[in-house]
C-alpha positions as CSV (number, residue, x, y, z in Angstrom):
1,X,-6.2,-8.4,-16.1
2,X,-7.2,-7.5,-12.6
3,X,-6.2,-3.7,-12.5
4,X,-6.5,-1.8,-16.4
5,X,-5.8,2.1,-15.9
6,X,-5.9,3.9,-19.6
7,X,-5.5,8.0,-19.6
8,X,-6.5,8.0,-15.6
9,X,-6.4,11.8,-13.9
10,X,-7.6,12.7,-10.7
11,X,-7.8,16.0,-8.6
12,X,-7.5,16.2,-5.0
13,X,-11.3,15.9,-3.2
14,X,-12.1,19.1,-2.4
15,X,-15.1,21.4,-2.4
16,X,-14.4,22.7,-5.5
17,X,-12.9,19.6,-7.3
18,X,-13.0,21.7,-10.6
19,X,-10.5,23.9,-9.7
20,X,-8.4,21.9,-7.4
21,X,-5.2,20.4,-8.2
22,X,-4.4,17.7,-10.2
23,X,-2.6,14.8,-8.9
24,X,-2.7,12.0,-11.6
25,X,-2.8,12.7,-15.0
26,X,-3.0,10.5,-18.3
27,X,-2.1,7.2,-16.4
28,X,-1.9,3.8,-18.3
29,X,-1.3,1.0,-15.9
30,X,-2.1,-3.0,-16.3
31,X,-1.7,-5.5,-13.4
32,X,-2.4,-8.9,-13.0
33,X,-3.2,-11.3,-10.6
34,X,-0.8,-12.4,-8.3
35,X,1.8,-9.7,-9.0
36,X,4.0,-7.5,-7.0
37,X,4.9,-3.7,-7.6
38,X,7.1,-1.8,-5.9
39,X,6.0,2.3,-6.5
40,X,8.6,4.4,-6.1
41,X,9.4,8.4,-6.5
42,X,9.9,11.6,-4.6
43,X,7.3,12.7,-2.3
44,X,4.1,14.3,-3.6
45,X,4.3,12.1,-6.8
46,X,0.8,11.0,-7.1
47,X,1.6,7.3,-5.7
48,X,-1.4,7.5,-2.4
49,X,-3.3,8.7,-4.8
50,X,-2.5,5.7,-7.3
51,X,-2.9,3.6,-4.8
52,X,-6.4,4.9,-3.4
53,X,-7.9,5.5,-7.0
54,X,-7.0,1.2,-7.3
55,X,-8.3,0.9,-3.7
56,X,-11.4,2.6,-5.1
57,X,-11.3,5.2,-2.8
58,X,-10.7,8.1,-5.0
59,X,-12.9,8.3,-8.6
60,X,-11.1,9.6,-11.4
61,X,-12.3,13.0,-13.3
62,X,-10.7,11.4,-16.8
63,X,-9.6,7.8,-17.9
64,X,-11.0,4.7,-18.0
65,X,-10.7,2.0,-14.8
66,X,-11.8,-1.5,-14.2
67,X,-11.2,-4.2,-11.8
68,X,-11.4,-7.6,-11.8
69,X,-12.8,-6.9,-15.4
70,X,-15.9,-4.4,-13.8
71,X,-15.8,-0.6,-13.9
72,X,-16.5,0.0,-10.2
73,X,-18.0,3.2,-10.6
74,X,-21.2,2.1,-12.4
75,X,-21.7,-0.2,-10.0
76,X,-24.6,0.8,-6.9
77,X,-23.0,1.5,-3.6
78,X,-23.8,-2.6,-2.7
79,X,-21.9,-3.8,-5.4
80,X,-18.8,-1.7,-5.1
81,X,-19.0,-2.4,-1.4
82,X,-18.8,-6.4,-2.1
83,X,-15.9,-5.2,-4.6
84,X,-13.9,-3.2,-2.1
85,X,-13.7,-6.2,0.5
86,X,-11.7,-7.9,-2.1
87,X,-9.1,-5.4,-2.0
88,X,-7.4,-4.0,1.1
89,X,-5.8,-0.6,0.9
90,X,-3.4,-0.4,4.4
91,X,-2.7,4.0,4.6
92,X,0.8,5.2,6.1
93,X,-0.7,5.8,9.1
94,X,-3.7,3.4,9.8
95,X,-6.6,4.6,11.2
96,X,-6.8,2.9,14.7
97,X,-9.1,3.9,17.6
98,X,-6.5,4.7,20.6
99,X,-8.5,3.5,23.2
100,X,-9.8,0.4,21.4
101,X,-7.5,-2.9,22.2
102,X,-5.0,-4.1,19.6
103,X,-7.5,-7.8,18.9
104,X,-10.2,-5.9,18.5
105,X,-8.1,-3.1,16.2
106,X,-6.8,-6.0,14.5
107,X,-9.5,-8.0,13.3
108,X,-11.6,-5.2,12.1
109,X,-9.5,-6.5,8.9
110,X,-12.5,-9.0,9.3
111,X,-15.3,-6.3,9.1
112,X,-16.4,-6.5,5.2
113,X,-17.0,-10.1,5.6
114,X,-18.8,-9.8,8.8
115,X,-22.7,-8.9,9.5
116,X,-23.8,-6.0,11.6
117,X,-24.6,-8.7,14.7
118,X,-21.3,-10.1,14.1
119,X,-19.2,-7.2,14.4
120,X,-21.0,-6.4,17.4
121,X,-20.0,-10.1,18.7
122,X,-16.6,-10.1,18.4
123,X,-16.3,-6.2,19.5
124,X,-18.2,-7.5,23.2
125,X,-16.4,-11.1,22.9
126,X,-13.8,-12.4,19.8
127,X,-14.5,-16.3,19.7
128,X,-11.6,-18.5,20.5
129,X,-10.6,-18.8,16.3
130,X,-10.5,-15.2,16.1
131,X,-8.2,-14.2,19.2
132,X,-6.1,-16.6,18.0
133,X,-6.2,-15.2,13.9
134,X,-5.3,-12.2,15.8
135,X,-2.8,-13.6,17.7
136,X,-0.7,-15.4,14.5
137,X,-1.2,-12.1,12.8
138,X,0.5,-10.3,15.3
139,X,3.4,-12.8,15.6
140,X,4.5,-12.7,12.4
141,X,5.4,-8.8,12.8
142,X,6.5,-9.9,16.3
143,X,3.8,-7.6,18.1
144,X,2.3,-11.0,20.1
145,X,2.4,-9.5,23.3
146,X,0.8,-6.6,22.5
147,X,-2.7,-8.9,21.6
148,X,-4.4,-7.1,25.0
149,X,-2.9,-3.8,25.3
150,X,-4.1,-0.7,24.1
151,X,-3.5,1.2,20.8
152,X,-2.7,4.4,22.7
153,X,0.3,2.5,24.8
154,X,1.4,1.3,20.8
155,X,4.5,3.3,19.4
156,X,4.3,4.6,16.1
157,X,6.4,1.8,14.3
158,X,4.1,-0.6,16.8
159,X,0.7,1.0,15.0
160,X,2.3,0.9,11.7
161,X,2.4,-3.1,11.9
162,X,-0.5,-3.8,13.8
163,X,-2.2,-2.4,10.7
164,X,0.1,-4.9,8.7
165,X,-1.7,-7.8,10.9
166,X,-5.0,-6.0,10.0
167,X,-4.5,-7.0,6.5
168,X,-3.2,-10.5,7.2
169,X,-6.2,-11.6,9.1
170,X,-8.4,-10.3,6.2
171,X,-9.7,-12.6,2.9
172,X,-8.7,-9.6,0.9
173,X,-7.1,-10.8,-3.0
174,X,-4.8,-7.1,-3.6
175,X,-2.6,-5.5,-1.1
176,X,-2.2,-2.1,-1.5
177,X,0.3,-0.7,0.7
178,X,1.4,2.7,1.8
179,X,5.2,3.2,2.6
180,X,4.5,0.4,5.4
181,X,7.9,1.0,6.4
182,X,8.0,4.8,7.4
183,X,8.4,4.2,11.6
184,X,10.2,1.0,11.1
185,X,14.2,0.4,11.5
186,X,16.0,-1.5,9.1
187,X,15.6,-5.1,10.8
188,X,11.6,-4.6,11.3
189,X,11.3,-3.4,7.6
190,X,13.1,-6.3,5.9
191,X,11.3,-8.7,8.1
192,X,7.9,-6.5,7.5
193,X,8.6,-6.4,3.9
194,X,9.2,-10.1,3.8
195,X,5.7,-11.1,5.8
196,X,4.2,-9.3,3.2
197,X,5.5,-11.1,0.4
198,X,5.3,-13.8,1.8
199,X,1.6,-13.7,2.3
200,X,0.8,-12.2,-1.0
201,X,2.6,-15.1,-2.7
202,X,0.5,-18.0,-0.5
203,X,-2.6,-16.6,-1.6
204,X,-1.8,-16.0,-5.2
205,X,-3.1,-12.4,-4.0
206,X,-1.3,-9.0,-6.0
207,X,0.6,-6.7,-3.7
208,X,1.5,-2.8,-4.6
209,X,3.3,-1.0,-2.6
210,X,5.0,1.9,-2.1
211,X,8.2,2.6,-0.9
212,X,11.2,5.4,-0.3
213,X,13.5,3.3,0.2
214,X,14.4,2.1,-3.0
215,X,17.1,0.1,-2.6
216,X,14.8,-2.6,-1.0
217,X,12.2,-1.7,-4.4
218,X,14.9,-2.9,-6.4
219,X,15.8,-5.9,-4.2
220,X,12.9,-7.4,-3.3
221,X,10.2,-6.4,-6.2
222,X,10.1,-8.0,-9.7
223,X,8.5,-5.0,-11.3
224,X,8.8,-1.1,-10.8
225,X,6.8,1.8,-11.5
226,X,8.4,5.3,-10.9
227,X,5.9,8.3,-10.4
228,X,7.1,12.0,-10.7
229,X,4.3,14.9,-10.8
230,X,1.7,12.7,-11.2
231,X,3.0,10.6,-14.0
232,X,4.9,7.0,-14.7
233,X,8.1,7.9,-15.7
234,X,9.0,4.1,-15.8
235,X,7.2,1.0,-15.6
236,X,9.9,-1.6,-15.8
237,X,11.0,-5.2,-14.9
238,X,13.8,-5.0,-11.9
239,X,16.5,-6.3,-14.2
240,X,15.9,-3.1,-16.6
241,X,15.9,-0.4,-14.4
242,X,18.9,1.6,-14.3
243,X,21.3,3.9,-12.2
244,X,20.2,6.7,-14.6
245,X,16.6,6.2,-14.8
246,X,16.2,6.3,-10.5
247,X,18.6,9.4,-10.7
248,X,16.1,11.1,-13.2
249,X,13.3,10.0,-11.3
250,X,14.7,12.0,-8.3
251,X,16.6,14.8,-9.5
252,X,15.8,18.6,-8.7
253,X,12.5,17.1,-7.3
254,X,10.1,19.7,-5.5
255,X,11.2,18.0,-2.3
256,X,13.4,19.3,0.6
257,X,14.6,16.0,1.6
258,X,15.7,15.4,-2.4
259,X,16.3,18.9,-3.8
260,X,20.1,18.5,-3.2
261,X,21.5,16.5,-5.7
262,X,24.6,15.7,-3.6
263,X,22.2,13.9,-1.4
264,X,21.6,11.6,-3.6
265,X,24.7,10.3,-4.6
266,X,25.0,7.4,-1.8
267,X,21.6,6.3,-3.2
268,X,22.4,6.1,-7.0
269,X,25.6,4.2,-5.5
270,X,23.3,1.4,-3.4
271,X,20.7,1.0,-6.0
272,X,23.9,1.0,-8.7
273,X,25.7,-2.1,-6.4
274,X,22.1,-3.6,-6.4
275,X,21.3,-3.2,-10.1
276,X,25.2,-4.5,-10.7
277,X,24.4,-7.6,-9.3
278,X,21.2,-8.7,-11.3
């Protein structure tokens, strides 16, 4: 197995973690190599946080976690550093320097393979093979002409997939992917959706990501897991998920945009049309 989660919890960092709150609790969760997982569930569910405890970003107070069959926390910092360029966690909103240019931003997805020396290289010059890496990155999300500007003159949806083209030009083996879709209109998320697939499945490599819109989940993912309050409700194949089991997942949630069930009803009829058809 590459990911094994048994009775996970985890509290949001804080000073005083003790007493803070609890945002995953008693998780199982298996994953292997080469899949792809769709999380979905309302907002505040505990999916980031899923996502960052795999990305090894966020240790766990409770629960037992390995990776690629190692327990990254009894590992020295070395070790779990060699461990973490294998996995590449792209946030919501990706940490880009404004005033660097998009290249440079872009093949920082380069940086855990590279020395100090050569990080410094390609920061002063890229060689020839890497402006171009960067250059195919960017043209699969159709960002190509934005290789020399800079990230400040990028609009949100523009920053969201330059940090997609981070993740292509890395050698990482997991994608774990935060609502990569957020700034994005329907066209650019189908075709960003697709890119990412579509590389995951050329490199055998395992993508998670998480998703609102769940009518795309259910059309595009194999497998689904649905978080609520910091728990899988439902970790299902596509073809078993039902109308009733998304419209628990999102009922009466502590959420503003999906409080109202009435709101919901042109969802449960979308994903229902979708789940109809499989």
């Amino acid at each position: 197995m590459l990911f094994v989660l048994h009775g996970i919890s985890v509290r949001h960092a804080s000073a005083d973690r003790a007493h803070s709150e609890r945002v995953l609790s008693d998780v199982n969760l298996t994953v292997k190599q080469g899949e792809q997982i769709a999380l979905i569930g309302p907002s505040g569910a505990g999916k980031t946080t899923l996502l960052h405890t795999l990305a090894c970003a966020h240790r766990a107070e409770a629960g037992n976690f390995s990776v690629f069959g190692v327990a990254p926390w009894s590992l020295n910092h070395a070790e779990r550093h060699a461990l973490r360029a294998r996995l590449f966690l792209a946030p919501q909103t990706p940490p880009l320097p404004p005033r660097q240019r998009v290249m440079t931003t872009v093949l920082a997805g380069r940086l855990p393979l590279w020395s100090f020396w050569q990080a410094i290289a390609s920061l002063i010059r890229p060689s020839d093979a890497d402006a171009d890496a960067a250059y195919n990155a960017l043209s699969r999300f159709n960002l190509q002409d934005k290789l020399y500007a800079r990230v400040d003159r990028l609009s949100g949806g523009e920053r969201q997939r330059c940090g997609m083209a981070r993740l292509l030009v890395s050698k990482a083996e997991v994608f774990l992917v935060d609502e990569p879709l957020s700034a994005l209109d329907p066209t650019l998320s189908l075709q960003t959706l697709v890119t990412l697939q579509q590389e995951a499945t050329s490199r055998n490599a395992t993508l998670i990501c998480s998703l609102h819109q769940v009518e795309l989940a259910l059309s595009h993912f194999p497998r689904i897991v649905g978080l609520r309050d910091g728990r899988i409700v439902f970790d299902a194949a596509r073809a078993e998920v039902t109308e009733a089991m998304i419209a628990a997942l999102y009922q009466n949630a502590d959420n503003p945009e999906q409080n109202d069930l009435l709101a919901l009803q042109p969802l449960a009829h979308h994903c229902a049309m979708i789940i109809n058809k499989q």
